[in-house]
Structure formats: structure tokens, C-alpha cells
N, C-alpha and C positions, 0 to 999 in steps of 0.2 A: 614790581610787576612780576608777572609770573608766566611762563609758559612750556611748552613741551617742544623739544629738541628731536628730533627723529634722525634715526642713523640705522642702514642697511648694511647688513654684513653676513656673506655668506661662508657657514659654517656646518662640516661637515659634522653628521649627526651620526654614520655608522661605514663600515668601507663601500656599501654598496651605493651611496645616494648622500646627499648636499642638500640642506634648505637654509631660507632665509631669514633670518632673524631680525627683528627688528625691537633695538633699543630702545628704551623710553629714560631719559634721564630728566629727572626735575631739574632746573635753574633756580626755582624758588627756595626758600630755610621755609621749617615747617610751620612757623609760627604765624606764615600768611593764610593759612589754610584755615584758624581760626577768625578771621579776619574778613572772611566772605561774608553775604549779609544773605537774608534768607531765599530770598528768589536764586541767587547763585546755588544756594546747598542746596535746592529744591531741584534743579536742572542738572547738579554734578550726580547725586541721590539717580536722579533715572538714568543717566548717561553710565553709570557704574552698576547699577542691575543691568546693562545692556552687554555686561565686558564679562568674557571669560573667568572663571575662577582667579586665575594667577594674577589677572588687573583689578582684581577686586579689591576692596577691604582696605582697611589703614596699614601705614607704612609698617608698623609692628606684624600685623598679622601676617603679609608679604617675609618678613624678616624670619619669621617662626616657620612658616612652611618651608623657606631655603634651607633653614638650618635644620627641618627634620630630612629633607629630601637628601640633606648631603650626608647626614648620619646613616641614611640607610645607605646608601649609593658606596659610601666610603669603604664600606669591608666589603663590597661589589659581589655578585651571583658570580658563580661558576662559569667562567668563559665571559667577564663581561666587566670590563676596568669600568673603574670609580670614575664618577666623573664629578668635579671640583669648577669652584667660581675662578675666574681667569682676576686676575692682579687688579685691573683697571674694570669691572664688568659690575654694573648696579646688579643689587638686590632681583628686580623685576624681569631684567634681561637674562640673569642666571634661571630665574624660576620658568622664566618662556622656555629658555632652551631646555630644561629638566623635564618638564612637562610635553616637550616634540621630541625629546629620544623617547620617553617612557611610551608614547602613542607609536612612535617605529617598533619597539621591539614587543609592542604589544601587536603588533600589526604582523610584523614574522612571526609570530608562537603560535595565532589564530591560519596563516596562508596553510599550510596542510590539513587543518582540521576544514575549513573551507573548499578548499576540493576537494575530499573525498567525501563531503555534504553533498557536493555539487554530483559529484560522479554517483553518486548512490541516489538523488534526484533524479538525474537523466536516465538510469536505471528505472526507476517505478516510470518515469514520463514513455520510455520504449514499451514498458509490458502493458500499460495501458492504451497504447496505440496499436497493440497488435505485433508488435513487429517481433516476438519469438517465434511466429508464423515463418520466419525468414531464415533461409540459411545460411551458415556465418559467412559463405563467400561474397553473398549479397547486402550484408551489415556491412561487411568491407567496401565493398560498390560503393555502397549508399555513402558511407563518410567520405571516402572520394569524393564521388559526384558533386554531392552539397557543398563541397569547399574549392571546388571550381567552375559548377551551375550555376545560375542563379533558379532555377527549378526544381520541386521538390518530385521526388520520382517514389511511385508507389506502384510495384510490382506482385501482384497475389500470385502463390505459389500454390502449382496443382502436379502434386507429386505421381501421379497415373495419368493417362491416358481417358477411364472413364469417371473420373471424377466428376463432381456437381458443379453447374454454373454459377452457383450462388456467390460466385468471387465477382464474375462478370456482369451480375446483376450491380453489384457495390460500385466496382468499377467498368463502367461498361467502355466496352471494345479495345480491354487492355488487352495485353499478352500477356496469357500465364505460362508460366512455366509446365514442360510436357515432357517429362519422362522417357515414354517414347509413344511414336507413332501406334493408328489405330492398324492391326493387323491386316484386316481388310477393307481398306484405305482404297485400294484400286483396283479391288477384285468387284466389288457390286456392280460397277458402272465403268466403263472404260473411258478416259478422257477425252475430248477433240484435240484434236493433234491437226492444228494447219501445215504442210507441209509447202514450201516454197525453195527449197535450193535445187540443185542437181544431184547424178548418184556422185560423181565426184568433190562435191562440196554440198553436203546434206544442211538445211536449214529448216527446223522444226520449231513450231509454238505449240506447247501443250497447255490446253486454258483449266485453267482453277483443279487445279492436279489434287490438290486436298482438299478440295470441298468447304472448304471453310475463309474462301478467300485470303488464304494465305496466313490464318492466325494460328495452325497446328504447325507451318512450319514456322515462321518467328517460334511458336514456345520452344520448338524441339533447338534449335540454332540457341535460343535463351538459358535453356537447362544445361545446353553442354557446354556453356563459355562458364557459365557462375560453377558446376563442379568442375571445373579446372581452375578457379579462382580467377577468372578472367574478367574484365571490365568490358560489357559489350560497348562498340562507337558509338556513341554520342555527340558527333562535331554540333557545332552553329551551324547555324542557316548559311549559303550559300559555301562551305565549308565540305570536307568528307574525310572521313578515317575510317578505317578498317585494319584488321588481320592479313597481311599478304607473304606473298613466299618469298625465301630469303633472296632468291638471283634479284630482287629488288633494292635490296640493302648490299648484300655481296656479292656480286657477278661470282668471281671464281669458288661460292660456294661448293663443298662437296654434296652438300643435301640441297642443290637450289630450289626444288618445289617444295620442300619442309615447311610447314605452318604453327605444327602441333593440335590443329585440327581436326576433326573428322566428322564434322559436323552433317549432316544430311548424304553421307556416302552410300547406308545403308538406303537410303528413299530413291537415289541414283539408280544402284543396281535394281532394285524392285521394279521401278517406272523403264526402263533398261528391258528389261523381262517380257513385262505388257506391251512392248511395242513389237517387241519382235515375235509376239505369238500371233501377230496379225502379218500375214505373207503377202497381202498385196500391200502393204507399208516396205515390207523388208526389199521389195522388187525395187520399189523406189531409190529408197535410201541402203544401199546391200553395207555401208559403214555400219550399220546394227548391230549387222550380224558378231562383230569386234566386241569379246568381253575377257577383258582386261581387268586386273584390280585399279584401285583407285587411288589418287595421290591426294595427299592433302588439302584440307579444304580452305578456302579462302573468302574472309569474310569482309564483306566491304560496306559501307552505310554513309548516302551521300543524301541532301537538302537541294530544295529549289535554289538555283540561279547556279548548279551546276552543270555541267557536260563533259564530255569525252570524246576527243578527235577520232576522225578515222586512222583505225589502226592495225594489225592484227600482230596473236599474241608472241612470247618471245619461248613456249613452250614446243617442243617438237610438232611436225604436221603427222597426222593419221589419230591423233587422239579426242578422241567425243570431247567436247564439253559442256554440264548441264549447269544455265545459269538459274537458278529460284531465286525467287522475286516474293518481298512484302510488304507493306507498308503502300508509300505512293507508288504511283504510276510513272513512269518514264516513255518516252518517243525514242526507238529504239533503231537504228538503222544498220543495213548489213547489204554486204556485197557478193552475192556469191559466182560464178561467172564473171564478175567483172556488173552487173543489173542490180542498180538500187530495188531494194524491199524495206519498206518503213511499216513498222507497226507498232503500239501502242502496248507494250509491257505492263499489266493492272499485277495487284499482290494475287499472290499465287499462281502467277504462269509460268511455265519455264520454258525457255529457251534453249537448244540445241542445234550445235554444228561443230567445225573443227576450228580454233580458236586460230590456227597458223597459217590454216589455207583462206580463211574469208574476212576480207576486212568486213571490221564493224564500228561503231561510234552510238554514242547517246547525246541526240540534241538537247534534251531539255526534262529534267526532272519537273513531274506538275504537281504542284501545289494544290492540297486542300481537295486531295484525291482519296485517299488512306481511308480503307475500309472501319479502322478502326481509328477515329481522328482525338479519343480522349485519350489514347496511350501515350505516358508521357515517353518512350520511348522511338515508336512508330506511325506516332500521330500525325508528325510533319516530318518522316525523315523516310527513305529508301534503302531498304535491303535487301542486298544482290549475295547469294552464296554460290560461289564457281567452284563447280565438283568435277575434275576433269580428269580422265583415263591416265592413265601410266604410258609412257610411251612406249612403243612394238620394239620387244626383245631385238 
């Protein structure tokens, strides 16, 4: 009788990696092989067009490829021993294993010509997507992002101020990138300014300050985090990260309000300016009159099923602080006197008072409020930029 023995054994093919081999030894003498009747040679015939080269073929021909394989192998390539049939190892077993190094180390010679295939692929797949449109610090973003997002994020960039909309037609109601602000931004039209605190704790909302429901500030806060190489916050949902100053992380900081910031300081002082050229505003609120430089700015970006206790800040008292608002909407609540005032924060309002003298809190970021709801950055997320005085010499 005749049959086939199977034997597993695992044998390292090179120092990096191990596979497993598997024996085939006949128990038959060959003489039974003639001996088959034709419906056998007719079913072994398709069973062995069905086998790899090295299972192929009569026992000679198996015998003639080991012996050519160990010829070449014997005086072995540069960096790369011979490799020889083991004492005890058939014919077929030596040819399987000759045949899985020779696919390893054909497999290592091809891995760098393979990625740098790959890399030069992903090259033409970026220029044909547009994305040299983008600036390196935003390529950078981008690969971040993607490999901790599950979201793809597509930001057109509008390198001036009067540039075309034709970005915002493609992507509508994203955030481009702004350079800077429009000059006369708050010279055509003066803002509405609700005012609600007292002269000794001033509380100000100034509604839709840019005219653009808050999509000229996002770009301008967007343009100066990506030219400082910076990753704007993108938490999850119910989640928030931002930019904040050090006395956050280090109390005995020497620089505690340091952010590296300066995001919207300039729109501060400007809006700063407009207010106080109105003198029945200044009589109210006579803190206006206080112009001070600016400290670093701090960028924060929070999702629905957040909030914010009542609190008030850990900054000196007597210093303004202006919050700008974009994206969603928040419920905003503050205490000035000691007398709740609730109101409704949409993008582009900002808020004014002294962060030390009046508690404040945020009930409840609202969802599905965001002037611009396809931006993948803004679309469902709030951002708050607190621009607040230097404290009095």
C-alpha cells in the first residue's frame, strides 16, 4: 500500500521570521507508482497540475531541481550562506524549503522598491486632490488628524482677506484660512453691544462683531495656529481641548498667562477702540476707558454635552476680558453684583467683563446650531478665544 506521512516542523528561513514546513515523505518504493490502473493516473494527473512547481513532476525531476538549487546556493550571494539538505530531509522537503527562502529574500529586495512606489503614488494621489493648495503646517495637521480621526478634514485656504469665494462654494460654510482681518471690519457699522453688568463689574455682548457670523474670526484664529505649526482642537463630542496658559499646567510658573498665542489681540484692541468712542457707553461701563497691552491668547474648542461650572478666573481683577465666539452656540451665564444674566452666545459674539470680579459658567453647548455645519472643523464644535488685558502695573 501506499500513502503519505505528513510532518510539521518549524524552521527558520532567515533571522527576522520562522515558517512552517511541511514534509511529505513517501512510505511507498517507486515501483508501485507503475502499478496504478488508469482512473488512479487519471485523478493523480489533475491532483498534480493542481500542486505547486516543487510538488510537481516525477521523482527525478524533483531530484534535478534540488540539485540545481543547491549548486547555485552553494557558493551563496554576497551576505547570504549556502543553504544545504539537512542529513535526514527528502528531496521534496529540501525543495519546499529552497523555494520559501528564495520568496523571503525576494520579498526583502522588492520592500524598498515598494515604498518608495507607494510614496511616489501618494504623491501624484495629493497633487491630484488639490492638496499643494495647502501649507506644509496644514499637511502636517492633516496626517495627524487622519491617524487619530476617524474624519477626513478638508480646509481651503484663502491666503488675503479679499480673496474669492469660490473655495466656499466647493466647500460650503467651511472655514478658510484669513490672513488677516478686513480693515474696515468695524468702521461701516458699529456693533450692538448689549450691556448688562454695573460700572464696577462691566458685562458686555457685542452681537455678530464680524459680520460674518463668526467665520472671518475662525479663519483668522485658523491661519495663526497652522503658521505656527500648530494643531487647531479637535476633541469628540462631548469632549474639549484647547490652547490654555501655563498657571494651568504650572502654578509657580514665571510666564503663567504665556500661551504663545496672539490670536485675535489685534480685533481686541480695534473693538477696544469702537467702544469707547461712544461716551454714553463709556459712562456706563468707565473700565473701557483701561487700555492696557494684551496677554496671550487662549484657545479653547468644546462639543455638545459639555459645560462649565460657576467660577471666576484665576487671572488678576481689573483686567477686561474679550471672549469670541464661533462655531455653535452656547447658554452662557454670568453674575455680576451677585444677579444671574443668561444669554445665549451664537458664533460671532463676544463677550466682555472682568473674568476675576464676576462669576461666570456655561450651561450647555447646543448642537446643531453652527452657522457653518459642513465644516469639518466647526461644524459641531465651539470656539471660544479669551483675549484678556495685562494686569495694572
Amino acid at each position: 500500500s501506499s500513502g503519505v506521512m505528513v510532518r510539521a516542523r518549524s524552521t527558520p528561513v532567515d533571522p527576522m521570521a520562522s515558517m512552517v514546513v511541511i514534509d511529505l515523505a513517501s512510505s511507498a518504493s517507486s515501483d508501485s507508482d507503475h502499478e496504478l490502473d488508469a482512473d488512479s493516473k487519471g485523478s493523480t494527473a489533475a491532483d498534480t497540475s493542481a500542486k505547486p512547481e516543487w510538488a510537481a513532476g516525477s521523482q527525478a525531476a524533483k531530484r534535478r531541481r534540488c540539485e540545481h538549487a543547491q549548486a547555485g546556493r552553494s557558493s551563496g550571494a554576497a551576505g547570504e550562506p549556502a543553504l544545504r539538505a539537512l542529513p535526514s530531509e527528502s528531496d521534496e522537503a529540501f525543495a519546499r524549503r529552497l523555494q520559501l527562502q528564495e520568496d523571503a529574500l525576494s520579498h526583502q529586495r522588492l520592500a524598498p522598491a515598494a515604498a518608495a512606489s507607494f510614496s511616489s503614488s501618494s504623491s501624484d494621489v495629493a497633487r491630484a486632490l488639490g492638496v499643494s493648495r495647502f501649507a506644509q503646517p496644514l499637511n502636517l495637521w492633516r496626517q495627524r488628524t487622519l491617524a487619530h480621526q476617524s474624519f477626513d478634514l478638508e480646509v481651503p485656504v484663502a491666503s488675503t482677506a479679499g480673496s474669492s469665494s469660490s473655495a466656499s462654494a466647493t466647500h460650503r460654510g467651511a472655514v478658510e484660512r484669513l490672513a488677516e482681518l478686513p480693515p474696515n471690519m468695524l468702521v461701516e457699522s458699529a456693533p450692538a453691544v448689549d450691556v448688562c453688568g454695573t460700572p464696577f463689574e462691566p458685562l458686555l455682548f457685542v452681537r455678530n462683531v464680524d459680520r460674518c457670523r463668526g467665520r472671518l474670526i475662525a479663519g483668522r484664529v485658523l491661519d495663526d495656529l497652522i503658521s505656527q505649526g500648530r494643531s487647531p482642537p479637535m476633541p469628540r463630542r462631548r469632549a474639549r481641548g484647547g490652547i490654555v496658559a501655563e498657571w494651568h499646567h504650572v502654578k509657580r510658573s514665571p510666564t503663567p498667562w504665556r500661551t504663545g498665542v496672539r490670536a485675535l489681540s489685534d480685533l481686541a484692541a480695534k473693538l477696544l477702540a469702537a467702544l469707547q468712542a461712544d461716551t454714553a457707553l463709556v459712562r456706563r461701563c468707565p473700565a473701557l476707558l483701561h487700555s492696557r497691552p494684551w496677554n496671550d491668547s487662549e484657545v479653547l474648542v468644546t462639543t455638545p454635552g459639555c459645560s462649565l461650572g460657576r467660577h471666576t478666573d484665576a487671572q488678576p481683577e481689573g483686567s477686561l476680558l474679550f471672549i469670541f465666539c464661533a462655531g455653535l452656540s452656547c447658554r452662557s451665564l454670568a453674575w455680576p453684583a451677585g444677579r444671574l444674566v443668561e444669554r445665549t452666545l451664537e458664533s460671532g459674539d463676544v463677550m466682555i467683563m472682568d473674568g476675576k470680579r464676576t462669576a461666570h459658567a456655561i450651561s450647555a453647548v447646543l448642537g446643531d446650531t453652527s452657522p457653518m455645519p459642513q465644516c469639518p472643523w466647526l461644524g459641531q464644535r465651539r470656539l471660544s478665544v479669551l483675549v484678556r488685558q495685562c494686569p495694572a502695573p
